[in-house]
N, C-alpha and C positions, 0 to 999 in steps of 0.2 A: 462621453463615456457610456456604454453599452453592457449592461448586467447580464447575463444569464445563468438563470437558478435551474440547477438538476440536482434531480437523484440517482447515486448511481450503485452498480453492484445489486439490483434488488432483486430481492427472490421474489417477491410477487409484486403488485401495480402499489404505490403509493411506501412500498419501503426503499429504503436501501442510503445510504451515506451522501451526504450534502456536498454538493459544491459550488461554488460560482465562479466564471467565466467570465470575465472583463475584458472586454476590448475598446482600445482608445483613452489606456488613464496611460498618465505621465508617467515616464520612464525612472521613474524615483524609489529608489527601494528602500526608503523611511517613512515616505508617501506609501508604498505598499503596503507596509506594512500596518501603519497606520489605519488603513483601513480594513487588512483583513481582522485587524484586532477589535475595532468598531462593529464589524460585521462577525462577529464570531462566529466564522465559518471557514474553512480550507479556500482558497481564492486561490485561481489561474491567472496569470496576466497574459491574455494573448498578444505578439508583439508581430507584425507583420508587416514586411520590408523588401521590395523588389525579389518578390518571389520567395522568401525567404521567412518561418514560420517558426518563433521562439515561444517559447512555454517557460514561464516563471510562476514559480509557485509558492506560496507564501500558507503557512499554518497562524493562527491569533497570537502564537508563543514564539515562531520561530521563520526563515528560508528554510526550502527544502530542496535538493538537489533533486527530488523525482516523487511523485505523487502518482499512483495509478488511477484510485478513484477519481480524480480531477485529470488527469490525460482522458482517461473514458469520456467525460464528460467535455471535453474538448473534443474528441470526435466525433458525441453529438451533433457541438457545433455547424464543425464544419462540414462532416456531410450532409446536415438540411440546406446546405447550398446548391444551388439549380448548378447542376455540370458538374458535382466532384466526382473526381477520379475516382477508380477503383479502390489505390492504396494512396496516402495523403503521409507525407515525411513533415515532424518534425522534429527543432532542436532543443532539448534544454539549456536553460540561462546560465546555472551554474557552472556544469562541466560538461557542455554541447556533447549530451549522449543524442545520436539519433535515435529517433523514435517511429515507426512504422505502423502506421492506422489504419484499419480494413474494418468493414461492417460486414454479420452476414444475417440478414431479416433483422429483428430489432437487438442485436445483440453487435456491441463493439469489441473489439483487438487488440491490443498493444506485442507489438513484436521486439521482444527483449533478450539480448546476448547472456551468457555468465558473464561476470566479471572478478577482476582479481581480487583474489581474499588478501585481510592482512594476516599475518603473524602472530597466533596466540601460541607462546611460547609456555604450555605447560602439559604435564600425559593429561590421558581421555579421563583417568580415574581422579586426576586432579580437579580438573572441568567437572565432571560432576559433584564432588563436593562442594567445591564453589558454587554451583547452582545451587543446591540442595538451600546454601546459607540465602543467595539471591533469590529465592523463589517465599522462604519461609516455611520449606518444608523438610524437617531434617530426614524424615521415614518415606519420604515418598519415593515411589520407583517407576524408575526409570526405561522403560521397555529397548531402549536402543541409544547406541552413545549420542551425545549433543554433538552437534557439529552445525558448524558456519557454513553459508553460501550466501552468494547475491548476483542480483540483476541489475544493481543499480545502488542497493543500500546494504549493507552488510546483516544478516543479520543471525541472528543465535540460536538456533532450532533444537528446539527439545521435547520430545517427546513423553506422555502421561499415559496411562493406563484407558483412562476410556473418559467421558465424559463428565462423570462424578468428578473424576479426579482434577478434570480441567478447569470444572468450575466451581471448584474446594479454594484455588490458587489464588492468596491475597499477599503477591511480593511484597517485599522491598523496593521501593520504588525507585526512592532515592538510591540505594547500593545496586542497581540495577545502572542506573545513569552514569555513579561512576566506576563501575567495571568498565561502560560500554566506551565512554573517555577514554578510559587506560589502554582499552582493546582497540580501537576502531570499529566497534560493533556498534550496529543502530539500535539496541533490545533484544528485549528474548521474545522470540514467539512458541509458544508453545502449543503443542496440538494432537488431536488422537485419530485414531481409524476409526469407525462408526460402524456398528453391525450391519449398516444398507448398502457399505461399498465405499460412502464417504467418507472425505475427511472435516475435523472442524477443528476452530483455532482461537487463540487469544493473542493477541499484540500487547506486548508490555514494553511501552518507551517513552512514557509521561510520567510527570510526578504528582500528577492530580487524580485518581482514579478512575474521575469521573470523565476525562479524557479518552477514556480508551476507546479504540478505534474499532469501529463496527465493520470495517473492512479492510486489509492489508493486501494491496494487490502484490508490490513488491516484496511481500512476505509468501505469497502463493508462489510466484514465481522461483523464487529462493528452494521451497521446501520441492518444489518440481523439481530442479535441476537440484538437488541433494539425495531425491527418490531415482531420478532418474525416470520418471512418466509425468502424462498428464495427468490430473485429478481434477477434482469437482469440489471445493472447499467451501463449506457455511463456516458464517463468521456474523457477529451481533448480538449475541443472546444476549452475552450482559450490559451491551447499551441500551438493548430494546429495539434495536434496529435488525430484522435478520437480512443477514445479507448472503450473494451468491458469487463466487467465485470458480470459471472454470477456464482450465488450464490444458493446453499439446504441444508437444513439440514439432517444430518442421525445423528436420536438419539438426542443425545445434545450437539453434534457436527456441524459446520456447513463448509461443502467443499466450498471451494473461488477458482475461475480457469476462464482460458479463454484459448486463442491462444498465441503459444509462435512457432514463425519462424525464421531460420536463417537468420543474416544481414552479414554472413562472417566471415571468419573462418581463425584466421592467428596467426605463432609460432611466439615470443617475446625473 
C-alpha cells in the first residue's frame, strides 16, 4: 500500500486542505474506513484495473460519493506520471460519475456536469424561514433567495450580507443534518460577494464544528452553476486553513480546480 499526502485547494505554498491518496489497500470498505478514521484525514482510495481508474473516498465519519479536494489531489497523483495524458478520466465508486482531469501549470481541474436536484416541496419565503431557524439567526438577511444546485452533492446555497455576517454564523448543526435527511440536501453552504470581486464561503454539514471544511469544491461548483459564471471562491478562515477555489464554465459543464501540493510522500 502506497500513501500520498497533499494539500490541496491552497492559496498560497504550505496551506490549503489535507488529503491522502492510497493506492494498493484492499478493496474493503470497513477496512477503509477503518483507516480513514485512524488517519484522520479525508482519504482517496485509488483502485486501478485494465485501464480503468475508480476513486473511493472515504471522510473519518463517513463514504462520500465525491470529494473535490481529494479528486484534486489525485490528479496530482497521476499526472506526476512520466507520459500522462493531456485529460485523465475517472470513475467514482459510489455512483460511477465520470470525472475529467486536466492540469494547467501547477494548478489542477475537475470537469463536473449539473445534476438532478431533488424536490424541496415548500415556497422560497418558506425556505427562508426555515433557514433563518437552521442557521440560528432569526434577524439575519438574506440578500437573494436560497436555492439548491449540485455537481455531484446537493447542496443549499444561501447567501449573507458580507463577511461579518458570514462569519457571525454558529448553526444548528444538528437541525441542519436533519433537514438535509428529509431534503436530499448535503448542507448549507453559505456565502457572500467580497468588495475585490470575490466570493467567500462556509460549508456547514458536520455536527462537530470543529469539522468544518476549509474547502468545498463541490460547493463551488454548485454555487457556479446557480450564478450561472465562473468565480474565484476563498474558503478556510475559520478552520485556519485559507483556501482557493476557482471556478469556468466550458459549455454546460463547469471545471472546479485550484492548487494541489505535496505534504509527504510515505510506503504504509
Amino acid at each position: 500500500m502506497h500513501v500520498h499526502a497533499l494539500i490541496c485547494f491552497s492559496s498560497r505554498p504550505g496551506q490549503g486542505n489535507p488529503a491522502l491518496v492510497i493506492e494498493g489497500a484492499p478493496r474493503d470498505g470497513a477496512a477503509r474506513q477503518a483507516l480513514a478514521r485512524e488517519r484522520n484525514t479525508t482519504c482517496v482510495f485509488l483502485d486501478e484495473d485494465q485501464g480503468n481508474t475508480q476513486v473511493d473516498f472515504f471522510y473519518p465519519h463517513m463514504r462520500s460519493p465525491l470529494c473535490l479536494h481529494a479528486t484534486l489531489a489525485v490528479a496530482a497523483v497521476l499526472f506526476a506520471r512520466a507520459g500522462a495524458p493531456a485529460t485523465i478520466t475517472v470513475e467514482t465508486a459510489l455512483k460511477g460519475q465520470r470525472l475529467d482531469l486536466s492540469r494547467e501549470g501547477d494548478a489542477y481541474f475537475v470537469k463536473l456536469a449539473p445534476q438532478a436536484l431533488p424536490a424541496i416541496d415548500v415556497t422560497p419565503a418558506q425556505l427562508s424561514a426555515q433557514l433563518r431557524a437552521l442557521l440560528a439567526a432569526p434577524a439575519i438577511a438574506l440578500p437573494s433567495p436560497p436555492r439548491v444546485a449540485s455537481v455531484g452533492s446537493p447542496k443549499l446555497l444561501v447567501e449573507v450580507a458580507d463577511t461579518d455576517a458570514l462569519y457571525a454564523l454558529a448553526p444548528d448543526l444538528a437541525a441542519i443534518a436533519d433537514w438535509g435527511r428529509q431534503n436530499g440536501v448535503n448542507g448549507i453552504y453559505a456565502w457572500c460577494r467580497r468588495p475585490d470581486g470575490d466570493y467567500e464561503g462556509r460549508n456547514f454539514n458536520h455536527l462537530d464544528p470543529a469539522l468544518e471544511d476549509s474547502a468545498t469544491g463541490v460547493a463551488a461548483g454548485a454555487l457556479s452553476v446557480a450564478l450561472g459564471q465562473g468565480l474565484t471562491l476563498r474558503q478556510g478562515r475559520a478552520s485556519g486553513r485559507d483556501c482557493l477555489i476557482r471556478t469556468r464554465f466550458d459549455g454546460a459543464t463547469v471545471l472546479v480546480g485550484g492548487a494541489a501540493e505535496p505534504a509527504g510522500q510515505r510506503s504504509a
